[in-house]
C-alpha positions as CSV (number, residue, x, y, z in Angstrom):
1,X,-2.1,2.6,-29.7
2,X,1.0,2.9,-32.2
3,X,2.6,0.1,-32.9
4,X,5.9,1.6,-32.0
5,X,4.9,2.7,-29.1
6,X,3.0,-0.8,-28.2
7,X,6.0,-2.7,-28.9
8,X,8.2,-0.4,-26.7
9,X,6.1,-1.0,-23.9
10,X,5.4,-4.6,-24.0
11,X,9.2,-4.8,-24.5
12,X,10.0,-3.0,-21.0
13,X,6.8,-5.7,-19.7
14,X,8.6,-8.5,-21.1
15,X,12.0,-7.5,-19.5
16,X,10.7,-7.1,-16.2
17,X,8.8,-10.0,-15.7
18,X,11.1,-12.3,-17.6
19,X,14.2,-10.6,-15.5
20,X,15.4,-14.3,-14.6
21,X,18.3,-15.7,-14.6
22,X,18.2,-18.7,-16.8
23,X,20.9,-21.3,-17.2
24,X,22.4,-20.8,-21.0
25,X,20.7,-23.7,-23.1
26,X,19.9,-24.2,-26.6
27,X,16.7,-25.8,-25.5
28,X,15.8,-22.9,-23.2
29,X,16.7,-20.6,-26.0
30,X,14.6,-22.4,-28.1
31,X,11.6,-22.1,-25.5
32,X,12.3,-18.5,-25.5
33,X,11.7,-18.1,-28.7
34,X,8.9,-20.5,-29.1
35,X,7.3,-17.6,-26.4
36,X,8.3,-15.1,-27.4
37,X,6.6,-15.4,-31.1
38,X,3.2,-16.7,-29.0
39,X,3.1,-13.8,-27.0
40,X,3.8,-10.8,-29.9
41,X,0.9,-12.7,-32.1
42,X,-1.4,-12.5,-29.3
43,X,-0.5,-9.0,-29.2
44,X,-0.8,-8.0,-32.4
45,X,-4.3,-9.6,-32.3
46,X,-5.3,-7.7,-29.1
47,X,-4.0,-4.4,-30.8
48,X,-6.4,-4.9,-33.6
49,X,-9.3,-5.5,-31.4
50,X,-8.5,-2.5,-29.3
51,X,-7.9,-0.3,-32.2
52,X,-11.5,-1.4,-33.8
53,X,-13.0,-0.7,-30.3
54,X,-11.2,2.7,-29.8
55,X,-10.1,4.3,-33.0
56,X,-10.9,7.5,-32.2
57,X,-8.3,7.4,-28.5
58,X,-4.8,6.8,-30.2
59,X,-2.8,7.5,-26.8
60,X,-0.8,4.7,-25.5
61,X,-3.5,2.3,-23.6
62,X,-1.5,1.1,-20.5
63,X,-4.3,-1.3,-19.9
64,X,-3.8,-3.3,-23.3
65,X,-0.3,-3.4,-21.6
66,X,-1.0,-4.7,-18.5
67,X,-3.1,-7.6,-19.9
68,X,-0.9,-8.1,-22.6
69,X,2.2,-8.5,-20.0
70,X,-0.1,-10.9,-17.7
71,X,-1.0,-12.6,-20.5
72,X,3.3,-13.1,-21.0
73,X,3.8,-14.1,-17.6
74,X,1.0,-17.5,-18.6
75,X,3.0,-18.2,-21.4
76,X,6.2,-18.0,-20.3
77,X,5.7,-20.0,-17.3
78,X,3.9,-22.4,-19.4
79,X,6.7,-22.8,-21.7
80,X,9.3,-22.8,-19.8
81,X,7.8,-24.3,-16.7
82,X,7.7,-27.7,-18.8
83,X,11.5,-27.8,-18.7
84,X,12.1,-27.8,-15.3
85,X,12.4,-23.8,-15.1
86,X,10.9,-21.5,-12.8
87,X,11.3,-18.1,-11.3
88,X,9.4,-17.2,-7.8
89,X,9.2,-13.5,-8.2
90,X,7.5,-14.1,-11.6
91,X,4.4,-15.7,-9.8
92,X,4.7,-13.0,-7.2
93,X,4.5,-10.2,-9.6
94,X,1.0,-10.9,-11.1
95,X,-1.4,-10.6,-8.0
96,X,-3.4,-13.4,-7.8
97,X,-5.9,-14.1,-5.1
98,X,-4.1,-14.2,-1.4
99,X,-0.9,-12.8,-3.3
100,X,-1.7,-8.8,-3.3
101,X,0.5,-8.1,-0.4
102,X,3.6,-10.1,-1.9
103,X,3.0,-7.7,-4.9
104,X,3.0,-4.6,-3.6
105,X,4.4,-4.7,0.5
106,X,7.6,-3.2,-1.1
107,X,6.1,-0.6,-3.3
108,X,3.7,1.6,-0.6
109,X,4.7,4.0,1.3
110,X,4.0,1.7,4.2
111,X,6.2,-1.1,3.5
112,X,6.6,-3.8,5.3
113,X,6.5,-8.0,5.1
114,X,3.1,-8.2,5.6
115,X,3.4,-11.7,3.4
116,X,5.3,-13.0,5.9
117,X,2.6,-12.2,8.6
118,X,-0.7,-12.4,7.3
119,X,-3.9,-14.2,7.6
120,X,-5.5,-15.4,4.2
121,X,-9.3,-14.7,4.6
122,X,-11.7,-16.9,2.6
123,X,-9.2,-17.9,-0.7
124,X,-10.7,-20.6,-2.4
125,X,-14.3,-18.4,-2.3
126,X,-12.7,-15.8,-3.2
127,X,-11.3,-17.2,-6.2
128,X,-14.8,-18.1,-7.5
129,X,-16.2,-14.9,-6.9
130,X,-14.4,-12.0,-7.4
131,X,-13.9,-10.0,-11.3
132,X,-17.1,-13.0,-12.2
133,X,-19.8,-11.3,-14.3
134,X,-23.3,-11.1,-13.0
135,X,-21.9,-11.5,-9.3
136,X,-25.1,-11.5,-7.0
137,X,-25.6,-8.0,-5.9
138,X,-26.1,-6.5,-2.7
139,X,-25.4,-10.2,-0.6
140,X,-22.1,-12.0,0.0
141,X,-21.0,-14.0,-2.7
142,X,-21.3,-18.4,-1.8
143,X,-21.0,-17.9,1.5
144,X,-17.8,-15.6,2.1
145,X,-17.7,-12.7,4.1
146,X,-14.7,-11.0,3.1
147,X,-16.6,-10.7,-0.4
148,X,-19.1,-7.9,-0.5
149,X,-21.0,-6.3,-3.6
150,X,-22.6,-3.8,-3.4
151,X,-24.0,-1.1,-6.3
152,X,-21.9,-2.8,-9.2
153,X,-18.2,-2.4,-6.8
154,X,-17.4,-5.6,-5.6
155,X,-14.7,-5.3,-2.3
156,X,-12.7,-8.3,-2.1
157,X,-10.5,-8.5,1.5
158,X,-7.9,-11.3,0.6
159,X,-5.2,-11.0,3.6
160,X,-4.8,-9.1,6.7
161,X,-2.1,-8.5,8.9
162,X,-1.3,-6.0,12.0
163,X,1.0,-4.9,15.1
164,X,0.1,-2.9,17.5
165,X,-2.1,-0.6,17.0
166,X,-2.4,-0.5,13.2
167,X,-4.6,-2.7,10.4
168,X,-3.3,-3.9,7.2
169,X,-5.4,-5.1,4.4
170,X,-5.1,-6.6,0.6
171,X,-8.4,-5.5,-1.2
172,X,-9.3,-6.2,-4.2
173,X,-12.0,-4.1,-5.7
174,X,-13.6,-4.9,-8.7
175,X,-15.9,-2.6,-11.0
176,X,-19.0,-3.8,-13.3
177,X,-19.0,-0.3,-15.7
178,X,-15.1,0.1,-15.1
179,X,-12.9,3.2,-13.0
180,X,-13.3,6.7,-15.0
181,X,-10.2,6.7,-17.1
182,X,-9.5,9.8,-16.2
183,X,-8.1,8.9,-12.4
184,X,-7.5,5.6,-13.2
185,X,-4.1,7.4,-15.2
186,X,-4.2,10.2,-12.4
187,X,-0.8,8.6,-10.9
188,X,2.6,9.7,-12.6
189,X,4.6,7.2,-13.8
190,X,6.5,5.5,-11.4
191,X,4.2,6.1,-8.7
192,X,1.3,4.0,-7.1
193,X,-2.7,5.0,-7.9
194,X,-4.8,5.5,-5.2
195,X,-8.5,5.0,-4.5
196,X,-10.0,7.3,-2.0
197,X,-12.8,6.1,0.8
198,X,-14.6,7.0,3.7
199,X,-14.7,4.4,7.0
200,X,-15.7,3.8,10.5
201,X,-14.4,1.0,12.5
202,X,-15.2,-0.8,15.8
203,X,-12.8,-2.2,18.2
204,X,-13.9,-4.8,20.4
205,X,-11.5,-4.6,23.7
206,X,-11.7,-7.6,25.9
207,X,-13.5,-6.7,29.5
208,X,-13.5,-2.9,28.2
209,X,-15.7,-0.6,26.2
210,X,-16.0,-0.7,22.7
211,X,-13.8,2.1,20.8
212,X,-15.2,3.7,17.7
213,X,-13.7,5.5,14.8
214,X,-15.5,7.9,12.0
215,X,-15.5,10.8,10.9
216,X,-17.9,12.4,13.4
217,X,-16.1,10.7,16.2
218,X,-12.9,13.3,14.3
219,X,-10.8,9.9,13.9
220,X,-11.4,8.7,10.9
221,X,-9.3,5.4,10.3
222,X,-8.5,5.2,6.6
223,X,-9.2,7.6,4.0
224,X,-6.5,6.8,1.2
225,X,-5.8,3.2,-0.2
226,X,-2.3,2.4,-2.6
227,X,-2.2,-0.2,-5.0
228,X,-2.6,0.2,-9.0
229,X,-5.4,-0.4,-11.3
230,X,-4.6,-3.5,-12.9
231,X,-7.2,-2.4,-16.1
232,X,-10.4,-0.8,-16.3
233,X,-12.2,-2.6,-13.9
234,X,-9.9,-4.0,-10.9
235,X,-8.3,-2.2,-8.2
236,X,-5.5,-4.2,-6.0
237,X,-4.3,-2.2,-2.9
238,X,-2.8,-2.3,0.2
239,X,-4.6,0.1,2.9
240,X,-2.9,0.8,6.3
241,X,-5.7,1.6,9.1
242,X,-4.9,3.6,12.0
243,X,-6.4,3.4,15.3
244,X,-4.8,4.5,18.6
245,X,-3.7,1.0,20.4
246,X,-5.0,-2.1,19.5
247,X,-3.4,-4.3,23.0
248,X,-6.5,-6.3,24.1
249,X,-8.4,-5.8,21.0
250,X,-10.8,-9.3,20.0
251,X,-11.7,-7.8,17.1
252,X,-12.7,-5.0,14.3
253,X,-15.9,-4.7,12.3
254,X,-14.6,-2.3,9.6
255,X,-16.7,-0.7,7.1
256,X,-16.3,1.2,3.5
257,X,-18.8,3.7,3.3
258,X,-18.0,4.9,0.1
259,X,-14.8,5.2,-2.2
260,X,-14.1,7.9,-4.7
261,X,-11.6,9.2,-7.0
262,X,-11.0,13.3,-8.5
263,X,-11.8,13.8,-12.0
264,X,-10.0,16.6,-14.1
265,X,-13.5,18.6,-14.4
266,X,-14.3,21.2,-11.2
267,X,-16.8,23.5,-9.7
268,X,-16.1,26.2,-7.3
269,X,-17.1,26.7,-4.1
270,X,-17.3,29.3,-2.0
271,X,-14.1,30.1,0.3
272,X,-12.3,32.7,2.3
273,X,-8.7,33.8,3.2
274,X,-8.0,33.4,7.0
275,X,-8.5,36.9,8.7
276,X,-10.3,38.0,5.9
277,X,-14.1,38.7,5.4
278,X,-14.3,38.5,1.7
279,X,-15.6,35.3,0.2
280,X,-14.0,33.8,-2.8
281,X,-14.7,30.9,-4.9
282,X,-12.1,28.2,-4.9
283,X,-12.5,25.6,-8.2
284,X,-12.5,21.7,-6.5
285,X,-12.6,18.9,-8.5
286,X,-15.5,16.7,-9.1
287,X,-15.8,13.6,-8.1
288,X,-16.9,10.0,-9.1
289,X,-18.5,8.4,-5.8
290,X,-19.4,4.7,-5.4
291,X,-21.8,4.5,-2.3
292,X,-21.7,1.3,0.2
293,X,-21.4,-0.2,2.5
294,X,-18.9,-2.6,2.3
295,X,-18.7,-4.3,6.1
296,X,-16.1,-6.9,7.6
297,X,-15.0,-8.4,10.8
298,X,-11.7,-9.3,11.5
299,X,-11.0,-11.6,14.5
300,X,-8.3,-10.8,16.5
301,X,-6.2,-13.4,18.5
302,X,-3.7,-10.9,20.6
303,X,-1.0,-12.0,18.2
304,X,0.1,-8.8,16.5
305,X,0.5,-7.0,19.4
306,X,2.4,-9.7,21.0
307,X,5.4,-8.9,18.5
308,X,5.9,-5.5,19.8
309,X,8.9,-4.7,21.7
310,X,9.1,-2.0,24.3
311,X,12.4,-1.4,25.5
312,X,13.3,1.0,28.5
313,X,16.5,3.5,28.0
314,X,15.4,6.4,30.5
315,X,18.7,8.3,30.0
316,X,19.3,12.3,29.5
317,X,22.1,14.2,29.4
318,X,23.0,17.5,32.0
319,X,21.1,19.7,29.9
320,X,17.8,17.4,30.4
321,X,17.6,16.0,27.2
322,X,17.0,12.7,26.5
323,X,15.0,9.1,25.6
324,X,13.0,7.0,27.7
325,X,12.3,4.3,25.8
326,X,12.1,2.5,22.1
327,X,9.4,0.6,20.7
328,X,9.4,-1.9,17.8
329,X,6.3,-3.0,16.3
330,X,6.6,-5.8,13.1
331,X,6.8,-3.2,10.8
332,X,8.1,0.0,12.6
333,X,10.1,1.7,15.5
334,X,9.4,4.7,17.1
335,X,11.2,6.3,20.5
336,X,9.7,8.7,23.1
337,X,11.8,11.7,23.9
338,X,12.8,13.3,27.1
339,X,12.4,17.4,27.3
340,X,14.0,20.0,30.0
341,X,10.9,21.8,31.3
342,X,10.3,24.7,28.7
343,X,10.8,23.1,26.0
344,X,8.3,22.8,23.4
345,X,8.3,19.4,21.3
346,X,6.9,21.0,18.0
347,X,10.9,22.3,17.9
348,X,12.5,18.8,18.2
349,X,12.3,15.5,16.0
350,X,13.6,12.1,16.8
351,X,15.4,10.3,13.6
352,X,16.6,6.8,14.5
353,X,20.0,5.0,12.5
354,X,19.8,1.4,11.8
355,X,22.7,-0.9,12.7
356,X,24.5,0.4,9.2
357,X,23.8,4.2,10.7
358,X,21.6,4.7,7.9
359,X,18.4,6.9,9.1
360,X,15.2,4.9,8.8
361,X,12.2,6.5,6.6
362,X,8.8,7.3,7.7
363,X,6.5,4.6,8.0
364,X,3.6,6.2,5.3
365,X,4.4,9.3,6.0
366,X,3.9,9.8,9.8
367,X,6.9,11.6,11.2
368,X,8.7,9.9,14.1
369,X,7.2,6.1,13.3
370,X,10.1,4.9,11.2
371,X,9.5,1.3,8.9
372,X,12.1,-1.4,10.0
373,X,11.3,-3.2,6.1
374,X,14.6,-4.6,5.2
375,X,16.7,-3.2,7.9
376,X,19.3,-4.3,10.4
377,X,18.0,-2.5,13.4
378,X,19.6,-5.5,15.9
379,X,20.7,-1.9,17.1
380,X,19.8,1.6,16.3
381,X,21.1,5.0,17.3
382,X,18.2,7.5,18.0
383,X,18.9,11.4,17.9
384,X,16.9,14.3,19.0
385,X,17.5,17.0,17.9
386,X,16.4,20.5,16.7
387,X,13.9,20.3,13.5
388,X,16.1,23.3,11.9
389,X,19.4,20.9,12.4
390,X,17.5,17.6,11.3
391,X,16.0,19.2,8.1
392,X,20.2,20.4,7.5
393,X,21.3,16.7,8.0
394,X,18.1,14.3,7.1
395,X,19.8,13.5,3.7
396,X,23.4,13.0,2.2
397,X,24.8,14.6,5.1
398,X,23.0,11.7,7.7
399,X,26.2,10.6,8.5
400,X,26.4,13.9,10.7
401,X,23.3,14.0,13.0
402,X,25.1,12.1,16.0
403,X,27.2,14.7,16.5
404,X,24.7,17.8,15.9
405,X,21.9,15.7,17.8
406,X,21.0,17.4,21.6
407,X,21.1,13.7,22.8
408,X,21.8,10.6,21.3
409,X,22.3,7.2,22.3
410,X,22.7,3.3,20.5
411,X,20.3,0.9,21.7
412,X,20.7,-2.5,21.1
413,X,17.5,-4.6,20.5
414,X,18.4,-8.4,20.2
């Protein structure tokens, strides 16, 4: 790494986790200081370790970053903890064990305040176990379930949360021989990484059959898990699991079968255009595979899905358009529209206004299951109306869609 370059970034580090605001004080600006010089000779000695080790790679190493900026956060809240100082989001921001969804519920696609609602599985275990050298392999580590190793990967479950029909989990996944460099920086800048997996799930319903999910079954719950690589070896994410309705659920036995991540080198396989006879080949990327399994249970207690709200509008207009009712999970809203006979859904969407009559965005991605994360939606307008209109007014012109909507109507939900 230059040392231009390292000190630009551990200057943007610094700022953003020192982004406090401080009472003015000589003595605090002394403290400051006092860090400040602690922190860049630490750095400089790290840089000259790294640049023994790895002479030959000069690109900016955001991993020397990373520890170098967690290695800040100890010393500034060592420092200036001793006078009385302290900043909450500082502690937040590096994710410690039980912390991972305070550090990135606002960052995934999937927002939501799952801190605020979670269950903290095994923590004090957890903290003895996971990212330690010559963890036992293939058995759970002293005694904790929501620790498994398997094959040199060590998944680490540190929180769950849920609603209704969705599962929320904080991993952390720890490598012996470290993540190929080459998707650990797959992400652009900006954006979260993401670790790929295959899974299968069990529901346990109370009194009723068991429902299971996989791939053969064709409803595979989770395939994609956000969060960032926090160096070489570790892997914090946040994965939101899907399954159809979880009212009356006891509990999940979840399992990773494998996770994987795209390298930059491909192969081709063989491939065809639709309607077409002639076979092609089509270049894929290869892949690094870690093989499992990685199995947990998660207890569930009826909770969750006693947060969702189901209200009843069952209005239309003359034409036959209309809602019938709203529902509000703890982390997203979602209406069911009304159609004249004829009518074919795949034409119409659904966009629902909080109370500001600001449209709410996609919950991960899933059109029509909007996330209520830091919004008013005491009341909310929904709209239906023609995809072709929507797609005209989903952005700067929002302000617009209750009067191009085929049926709209406010719905208050205190």
């Amino acid at each position: 790494m230059k040392k231009l370059d390292k000190d630009i970034e551990l200057n943007r580090e610094l700022h953003r986790i020192c982004n406090m605001d401080l009472p003015e004080s000589e003595l605090i600006d002394k403290k400051l200081d006092a860090a400040y010089g602690q922190i860049y000779k630490k750095a400089e000695q790290e840089s000259k370790t790294g640049e023994r080790k790895n002479r030959k790679n000069m690109k900016t190493n955001r991993f020397l970053v990373l520890k170098l900026a967690a290695m800040a956060a100890g010393i500034m809240i060592a420092i200036l903890g001793g006078i009385g100082v302290a900043n909450p989001a500082l502690a937040v921001d590096i994710p410690v064990i039980g912390r991972i969804f305070a550090y990135l519920e606002e960052k995934v696609s999937y927002p939501g305040d799952y801190s605020e609602n979670t269950m903290t599985v095994g923590e004090q275990d957890q903290e003895n176990s996971v990212g330690t050298e010559g963890a036992p392999e293939n058995e759970q580590e002293k005694g904790n379930e929501y620790v498994q190793s398997k094959n040199g990967l060590t998944v680490a479950v540190t929180e769950f949360s849920r609603d209704s029909d969705k599962l929320y989990l904080a991993l952390r996944i720890t490598n012996e021989e470290g993540f190929p460099a080459d998707f650990v920086e797959e992400a652009s800048f900006g954006q979260l990484d993401h670790l790929q997996c295959n899974t299968s799930a069990v529901v346990h319903k109370d009194g009723q059959d068991d429902v299971r999910y996989s791939e053969g079954d064709g409803n595979i719950p989770l395939y994609n898990i956000e969060g960032e690589f926090q160096d070489q070896n570790t892997f914090v994410g946040i994965a939101m699991v899907e399954f159809g309705d979880l009212t009356g659920s006891v509990g999940i036995d979840f399992t990773f079968h494998t996770f994987y991540g795209l390298l930059p080198t491909t192969h081709e396989v063989e491939g065809h255009v639709a309607g077409e006879t002639e076979t092609i080949m089509i270049p894929e990327h290869d892949r690094k595979v870690y093989e499992g399994p990685w199995s947990f249970h998660f207890a569930l207690d009826g909770e969750g899905a006693g947060q969702t709200e189901e209200i009843i509008v069952d209005q239309k207009n003359e034409d036959g358009f209309g809602i019938s009712k709203v529902v509000r999970s703890a982390y997203e809203i979602t209406a069911e529209p009304v159609l004249p006979d004829g009518e074919d859904m795949a034409d119409y969407i659904v966009s629902i206004l909080d109370a500001d009559g600001n449209p709410l965005e996609s919950h991960g991605g899933t059109v029509e299951e909007y996330s209520t994360y830091g919004r008013n939606t005491d009341t909310v307008t929904i709209c239906l109306m023609k995809f072709e209109t929507w797609l005209e007014y989903k952005g700067e012109h929002a302000d617009k869609q209750i009067e191009n909507a085929v049926f709209s109507v406010t719905v208050d939900l205190k």
